[in-house]
Residue, then its C-alpha position, 0 to 999 in steps of 0.5 A: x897017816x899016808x900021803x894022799x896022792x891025788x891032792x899031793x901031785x896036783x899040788x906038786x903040780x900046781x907049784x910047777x905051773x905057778x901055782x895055776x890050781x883050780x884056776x877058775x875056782x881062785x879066779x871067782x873068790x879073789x875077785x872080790x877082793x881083788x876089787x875092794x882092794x883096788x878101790x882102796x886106791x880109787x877117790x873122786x874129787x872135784x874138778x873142775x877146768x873151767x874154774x881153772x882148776x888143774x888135773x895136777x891138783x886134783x892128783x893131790x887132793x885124791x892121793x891125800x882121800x887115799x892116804x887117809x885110807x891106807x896110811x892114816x890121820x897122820x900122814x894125810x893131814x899133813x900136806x907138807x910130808x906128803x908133798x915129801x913122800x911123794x913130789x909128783x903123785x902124777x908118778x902113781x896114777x894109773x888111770x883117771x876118768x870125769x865123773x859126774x858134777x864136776x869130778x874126776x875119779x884117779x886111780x893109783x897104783x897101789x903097790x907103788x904106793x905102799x912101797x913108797x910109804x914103806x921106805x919113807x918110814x909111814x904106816x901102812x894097811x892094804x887090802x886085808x881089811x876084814x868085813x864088819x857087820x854093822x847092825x842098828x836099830x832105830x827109835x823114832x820116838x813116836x813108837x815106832x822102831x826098826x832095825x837097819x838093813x841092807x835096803x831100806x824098809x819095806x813101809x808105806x811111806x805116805x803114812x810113815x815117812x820119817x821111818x824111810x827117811x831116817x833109815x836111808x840117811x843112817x844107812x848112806x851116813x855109816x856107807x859114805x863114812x866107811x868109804x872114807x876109811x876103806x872099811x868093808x861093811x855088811x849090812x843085815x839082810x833082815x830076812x826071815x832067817x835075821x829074824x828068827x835070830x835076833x829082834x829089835x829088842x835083843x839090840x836095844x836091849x844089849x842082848x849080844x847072843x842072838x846077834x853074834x850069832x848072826x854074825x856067824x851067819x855073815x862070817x865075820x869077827x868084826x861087829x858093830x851095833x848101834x842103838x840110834x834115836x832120832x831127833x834126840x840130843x842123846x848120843x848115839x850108843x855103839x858097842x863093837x866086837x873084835x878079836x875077843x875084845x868089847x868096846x862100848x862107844x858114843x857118838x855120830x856114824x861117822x866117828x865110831x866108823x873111825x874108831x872101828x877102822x883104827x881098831x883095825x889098823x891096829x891089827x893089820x896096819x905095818x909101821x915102816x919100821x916093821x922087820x923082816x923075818x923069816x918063819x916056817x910054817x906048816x899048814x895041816x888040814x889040807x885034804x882037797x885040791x879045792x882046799x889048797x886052792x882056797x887056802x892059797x886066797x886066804x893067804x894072799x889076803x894076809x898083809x904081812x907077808x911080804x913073800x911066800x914059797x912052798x917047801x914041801x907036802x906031808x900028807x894033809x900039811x902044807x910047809x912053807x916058806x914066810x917072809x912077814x913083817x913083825x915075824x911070827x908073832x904078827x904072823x900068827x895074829x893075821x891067820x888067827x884072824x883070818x880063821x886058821x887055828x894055831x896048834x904047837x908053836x915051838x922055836x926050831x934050834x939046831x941039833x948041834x946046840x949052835x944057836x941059828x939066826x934069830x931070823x929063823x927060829x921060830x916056826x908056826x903051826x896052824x889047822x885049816x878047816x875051810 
């Protein structure tokens, strides 16, 4: 296949220009990210000074809801090893502001803070968070039924008041609890296009087709559908997609948002003994200036690795460069997940029969299809 041109010297010249392609185009889909990954890093805890209450503690307080999202449990409910890890979490802060009733929103530096955790030995799970899609249906028990959606239902509320009130409190119970965790959720639009999808009664009933195949609608891979009773001492019954696995849970929001975000983090999170390694990668189906653009956004979501460097163009593929925690085989899941198609993975040996460093063996292939 012949080089295309065109896209192979914007390319060469976005790799001369920092890699300043389509700036525009970069600029309005990282955006986004850019802010929930900022948020990760943002809590808001009381204060309040005339209690006698000091901006310091309230630094702690904050760093341990951030840790709780980026680091996990384990860490952030141990008060003694946070004190360790970070002695003045006023080193970190990088803007505070009063909110309302008595609160103070603290922001940190998320970078520091993930170095930090990486060389004291801590688990750690940055912005590379995928959306979950969170689809509930509701049983009053009275005969009525409804699903959740992004905004509450469209009723008359003084004929039909419990159906507002349980709906609101469901959908702000799974918004607060997926705050807490740092997990980005997405609730149905429940439009007509919903609707022709799939129906109550394919959620209720454990009818999966018609409601992953909204999930394509939304692109994402994580979901999570609840089947809610109100006013009930059943528990509630959850069942949740991932990676070509199926989960079947019970219990409140607020656990099973917890064991979707440990899930998760089982995927993306680094332990701080995760090696360094060095893997070639080569990209292919790359035709457009606007798709290596869109291809450099997904790689920068992709936590593991730590740096990355163009090597060459070759027609529609892309080589580079990866420096990525747990080497290939993490590597591979992340783009996996992040949609790429993997194609021929082979170790890269030395024509002389010398074994090359281990660091340097193994090399990934994917396909990029935006």
């Amino acid at each position: 296949m012949g080089k295309p041109p065109l896209l192979e010297t914007a390319i060469r010249f976005a790799r001369a220009a920092s890699l300043r392609v389509s700036a525009a185009f970069v600029a309005a889909t990282l955006l986004p990210t850019l802010a929930f990954a900022q948020s990760l890093y943002t809590a808001r805890v009381e204060f309040d000074a005339r209690a006698g209450q000091t901006r310091a503690a309230a630094y702690e307080a904050a760093l341990q809801v951030v840790l709780f999202r980026v680091s996990g449990s384990e860490l952030s409910s141990n008060p003694a090893l946070i004190a360790e890890v970070f002695p003045d979490p006023s080193d970190y802060v990088i803007q505070f502001r009063p909110g309302e009733d008595d609160t103070l929103w603290v922001s940190f530096d998320g970078e520091a803070l993930e170095n930090t955790l990486r060389r004291s030995g801590q688990l750690v799970w940055g912005g590379d968070r995928p959306p979950t899609l969170v689809i509930m249906a509701l049983d009053l028990g009275t005969g009525q039924r409804e699903l959740i959606g992004a905004t509450a239902a469209e009723v008359d509320d003084s004929q039909l008041p419990d159906v507002v009130d349980y709906d609101s409190q469901f959908r702000d119970r799974i918004l607060a609890a997926a705050e807490a965790r740092g997990i980005p959720v997405v609730l149905p639009l429940l439009d007509a296009e919903d609707i022709a999808t799939f129906t109550f009664a394919d959620v209720w009933g454990g009818f999966e087709a018609p409601v992953l195949a909204a999930a394509r609608r939304y692109g994402v891979d994580s979901v999570l559908i609840g089947r809610l009773r109100a006013d009930d001492m059943r528990l509630d019954r959850w069942t949740y997609f991932f990676a070509g696995e199926q989960y079947s849970w019970t219990g409140e929001p607020e656990t099973v948002i917890g064991l979707t975000a440990d899930r998760l983090a089982e995927e993306y999170a680094i332990g701080g003994d995760e090696p360094l390694r060095s893997v070639d990668l080569s990209i292919s189906g790359v035709v457009s200036v606007e798709g290596y653009a869109s291809l450099q956004v997904l790689l920068k979501k992709v936590h593991v690795i730590e740096d990355i460097r163009l090597v060459g163009v070759d027609g529609d593929r892309i080589d580079y460069s990866v420096t990525a925690y747990g080497g290939a085989s993490r590597l591979g899941r992340a783009l996996r997940l992040g949609g790429l198609i993997e194609e021929e993975r082979f170790d890269v040996g030395d024509p002389s029969g010398v074994p090359r460093d281990p660091r340097f063996t193994e090399q990934l292939n994917f396909f990029y299809n935006p």
